[in-house]
C-alpha positions as CSV (number, residue, x, y, z in Angstrom):
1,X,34.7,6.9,4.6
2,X,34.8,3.1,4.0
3,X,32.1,1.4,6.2
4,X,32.4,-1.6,7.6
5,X,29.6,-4.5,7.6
6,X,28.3,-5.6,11.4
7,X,28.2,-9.0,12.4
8,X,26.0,-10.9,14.0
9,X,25.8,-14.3,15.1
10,X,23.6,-17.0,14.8
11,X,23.3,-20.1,17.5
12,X,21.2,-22.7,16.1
13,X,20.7,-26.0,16.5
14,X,20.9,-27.2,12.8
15,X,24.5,-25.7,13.0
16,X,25.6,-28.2,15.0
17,X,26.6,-25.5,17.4
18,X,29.0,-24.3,15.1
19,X,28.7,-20.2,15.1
20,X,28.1,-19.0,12.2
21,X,29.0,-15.2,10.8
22,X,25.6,-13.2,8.8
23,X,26.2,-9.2,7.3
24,X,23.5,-7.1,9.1
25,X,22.6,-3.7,6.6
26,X,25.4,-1.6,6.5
27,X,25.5,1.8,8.3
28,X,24.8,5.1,7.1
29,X,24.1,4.5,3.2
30,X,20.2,3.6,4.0
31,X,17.6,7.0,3.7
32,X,16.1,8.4,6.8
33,X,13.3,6.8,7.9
34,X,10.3,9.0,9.5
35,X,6.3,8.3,11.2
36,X,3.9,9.3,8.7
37,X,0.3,9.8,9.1
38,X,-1.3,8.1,5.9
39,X,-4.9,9.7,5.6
40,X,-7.4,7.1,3.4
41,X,-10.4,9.2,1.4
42,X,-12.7,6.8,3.7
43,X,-11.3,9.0,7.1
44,X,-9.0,6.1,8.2
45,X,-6.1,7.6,9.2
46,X,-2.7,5.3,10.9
47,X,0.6,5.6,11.1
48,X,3.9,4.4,9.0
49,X,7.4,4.4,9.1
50,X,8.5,5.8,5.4
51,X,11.3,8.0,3.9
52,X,9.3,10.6,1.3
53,X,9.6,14.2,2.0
54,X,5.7,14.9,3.0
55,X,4.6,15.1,6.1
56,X,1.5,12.9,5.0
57,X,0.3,10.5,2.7
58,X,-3.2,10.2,0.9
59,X,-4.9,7.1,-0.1
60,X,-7.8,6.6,-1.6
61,X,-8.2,2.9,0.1
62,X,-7.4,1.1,3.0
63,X,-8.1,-1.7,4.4
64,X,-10.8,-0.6,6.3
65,X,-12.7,0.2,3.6
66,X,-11.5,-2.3,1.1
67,X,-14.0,-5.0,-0.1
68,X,-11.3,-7.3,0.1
69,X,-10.6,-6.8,3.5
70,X,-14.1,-5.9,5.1
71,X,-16.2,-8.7,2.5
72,X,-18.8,-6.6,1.5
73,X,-19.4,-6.8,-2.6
74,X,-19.2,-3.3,-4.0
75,X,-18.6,-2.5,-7.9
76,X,-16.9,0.5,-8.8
77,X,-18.7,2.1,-12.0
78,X,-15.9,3.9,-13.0
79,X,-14.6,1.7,-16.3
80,X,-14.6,2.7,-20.0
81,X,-17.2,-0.2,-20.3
82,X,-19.6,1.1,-18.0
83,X,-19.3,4.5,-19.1
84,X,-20.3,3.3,-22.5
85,X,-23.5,1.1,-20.7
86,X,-24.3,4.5,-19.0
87,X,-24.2,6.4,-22.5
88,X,-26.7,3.8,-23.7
89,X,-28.9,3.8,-21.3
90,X,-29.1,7.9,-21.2
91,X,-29.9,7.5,-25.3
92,X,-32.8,4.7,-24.8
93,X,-34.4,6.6,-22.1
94,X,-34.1,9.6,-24.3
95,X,-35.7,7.8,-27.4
96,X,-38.7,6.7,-24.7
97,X,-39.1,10.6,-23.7
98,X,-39.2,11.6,-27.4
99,X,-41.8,9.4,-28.3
């Protein structure tokens, strides 16, 4: 089955009231779109049109609780680098206990 591009048309002004033809999406070659709940680790929870096969989707941020978003400064310790400035901390408090 050969499907067949929609028109629309377009009245503007800067087309000298000429009309003008534009392709709208073709029908029945996009996925099905549902409403999803996406659930963020902070409790956030909203709603989203999207075409996976779940029934939900899990974040781990949002904007609610993104320091971009809400301002507040907040460093995530989670890095090779800090790991390493945790490990050295842990042996130089050890050295002090030994002593």
């Amino acid at each position: 089955m050969q499907s067949i591009p929609v028109k629309s048309y377009i009245f503007a002004p800067y087309y000298s009231g000429q009309v003008k033809h534009r392709n709208i999406m073709k029908q029945a070659i996009h996925p099905e779109t549902k409403t999803v709940p996406v659930i963020c680790s902070c409790g956030n929870t909203f709603d989203t049109e999207s075409t996976i096969k779940e029934d939900e989707i899990r974040v781990e941020i949002c904007s609610k609780c993104h320091p971009f978003y809400t301002g507040e400064k907040r460093i995530l310790k989670a890095g090779a680098v800090d790991k390493f400035y945790a490990r050295q901390k842990k042996m130089e408090e050890l050295a002090k206990n030994k002593k």
